[in-house]
N, C-alpha and C positions, 0 to 999 in steps of 0.2 A: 504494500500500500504506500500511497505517496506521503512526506511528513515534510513537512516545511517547521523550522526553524524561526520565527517574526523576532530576528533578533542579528545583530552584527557583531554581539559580545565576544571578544575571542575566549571568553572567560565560560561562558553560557557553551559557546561551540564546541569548545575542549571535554567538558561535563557532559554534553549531549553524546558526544563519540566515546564515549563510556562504554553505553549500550550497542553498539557496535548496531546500527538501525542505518541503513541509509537515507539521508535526509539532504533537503538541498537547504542555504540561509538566502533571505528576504531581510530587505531594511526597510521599517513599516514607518510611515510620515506620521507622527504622533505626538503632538505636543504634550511635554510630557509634566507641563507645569500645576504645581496642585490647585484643587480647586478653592475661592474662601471658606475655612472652617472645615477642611477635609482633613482627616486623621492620616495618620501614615499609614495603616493597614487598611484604610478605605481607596490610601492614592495609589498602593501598590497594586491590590486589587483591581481595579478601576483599567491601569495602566496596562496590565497583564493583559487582560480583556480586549484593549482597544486595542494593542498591538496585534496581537491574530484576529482579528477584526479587520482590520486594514489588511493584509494580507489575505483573508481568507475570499473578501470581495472579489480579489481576481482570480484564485484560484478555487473554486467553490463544491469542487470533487477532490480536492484534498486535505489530510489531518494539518492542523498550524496547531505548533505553542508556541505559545504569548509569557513570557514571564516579564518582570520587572520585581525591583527590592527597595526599602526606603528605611535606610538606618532614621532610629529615634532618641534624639535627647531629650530627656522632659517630655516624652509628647510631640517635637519638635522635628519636622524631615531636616536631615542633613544629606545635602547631595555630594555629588564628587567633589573634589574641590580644584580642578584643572591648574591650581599654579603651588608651587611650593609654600609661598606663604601663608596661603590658606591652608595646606594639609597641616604646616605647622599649629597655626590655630585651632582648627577642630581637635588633633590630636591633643592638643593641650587642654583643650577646653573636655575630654572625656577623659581624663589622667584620674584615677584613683574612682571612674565611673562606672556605671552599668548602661551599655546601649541596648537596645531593641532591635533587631532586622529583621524586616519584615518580608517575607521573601513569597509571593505569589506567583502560582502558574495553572495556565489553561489548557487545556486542550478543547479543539473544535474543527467541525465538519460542516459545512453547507445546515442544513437543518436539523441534523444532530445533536441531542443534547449536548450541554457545555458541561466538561469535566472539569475540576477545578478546586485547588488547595491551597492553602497557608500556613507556611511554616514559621513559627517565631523563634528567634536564634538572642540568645540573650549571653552578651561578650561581657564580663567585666574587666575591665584594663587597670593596670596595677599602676601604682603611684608614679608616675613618668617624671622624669627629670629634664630641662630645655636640651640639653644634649644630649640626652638619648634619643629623643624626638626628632632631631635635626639630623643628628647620624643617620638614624631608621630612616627618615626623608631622604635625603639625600644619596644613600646605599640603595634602598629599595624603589622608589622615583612611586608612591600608591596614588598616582595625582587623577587615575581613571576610575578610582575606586570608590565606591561610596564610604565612608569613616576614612580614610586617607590610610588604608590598610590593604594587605593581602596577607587574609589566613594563611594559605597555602604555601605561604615565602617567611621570610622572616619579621613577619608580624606575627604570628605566631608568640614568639617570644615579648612582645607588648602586654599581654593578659595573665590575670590573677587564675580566670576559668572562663570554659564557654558551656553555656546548656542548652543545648539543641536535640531536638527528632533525627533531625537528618543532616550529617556533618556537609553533604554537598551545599546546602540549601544559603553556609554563609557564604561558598562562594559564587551564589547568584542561581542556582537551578536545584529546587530540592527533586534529587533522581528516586528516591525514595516513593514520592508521591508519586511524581511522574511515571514511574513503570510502572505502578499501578493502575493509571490514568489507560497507557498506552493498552497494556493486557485486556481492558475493558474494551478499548477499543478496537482487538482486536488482533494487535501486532503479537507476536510469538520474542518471550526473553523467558530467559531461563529458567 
């Protein structure tokens, strides 16, 4: 069966070739700004949705997942933060913190019911020092990341503990849900 990808994440894409599925990637035109008074588990949601949405318009005989994730401080979405001084910032601003990530994906078909989960990932980061933070910047470059981190590299080493369902899921696709999604729908994993 056909599976489209509504995503350009190389991060998303790495995690998706997990499951060894062949699938093509779509980059879905999707303003991804939250809306007034939207919670971060409403914009991830929300976003997830629209992306295989928009993709799935022109391809409407095949599966799309849609995911998106929206780290939470306070309640508060924190997006990538594209320049160095910024990832300094947010890191600092969650030093000795607990973030939220919220990490939503869908699956969808033409008229098909919508499959579709939430994973919350809950990082606490250990009391960070300005030069640790700058080193880690600096060393690791997380400037594409949401929290200005990469589990999977040496951000890892940033955090007290993480408590999550699905260890994929901090890094942007929980595969957990998602094969379960898939299976339902049909696809054959192991």
């Amino acid at each position: 069966m056909p599976l489209i990808l509504a995503s350009t994440s190389r991060y998303r894409r790495e995690l998706l070739e997990r499951l060894r599925l062949p699938f093509h990637i779509a980059r879905p035109d999707v303003d991804e700004a939250p809306l007034p008074g939207e919670t971060p588990p409403a914009l991830a949601r929300r976003l997830a949705w629209a992306k295989a949405k928009a993709i799935a318009a022109q391809h409407p005989d095949t599966w799309i997942i849609g995911s998106d994730q929206v780290a939470a401080l306070d309640a508060q979405p924190l997006g990538k933060p594209g320049t160095r001084e910024n990832a300094l910032t947010q890191l600092g601003a969650m030093s000795g913190r607990e973030i939220a990530f919220h990490t939503a994906v869908c699956l969808l078909r033409g008229d098909d019911p919508v499959l579709e989960a939430m994973d919350v990932t809950r990082v606490r980061f250990r009391d960070l020092q300005a030069d640790e933070i700058e080193r880690y910047v600096d060393t690791e470059q997380p400037l594409d990341c949401a929290g200005s981190f990469k589990s999977e590299g040496l951000g890892i080493a940033l955090f007290e503990h993480i408590e999550s369902k699905d260890p994929t899921a901090l890094v942007g696709l929980p595969l957990i849900a998602l094969s379960r999604m898939l299976r339902e729908a049909g696809f054959t994993l192991p």
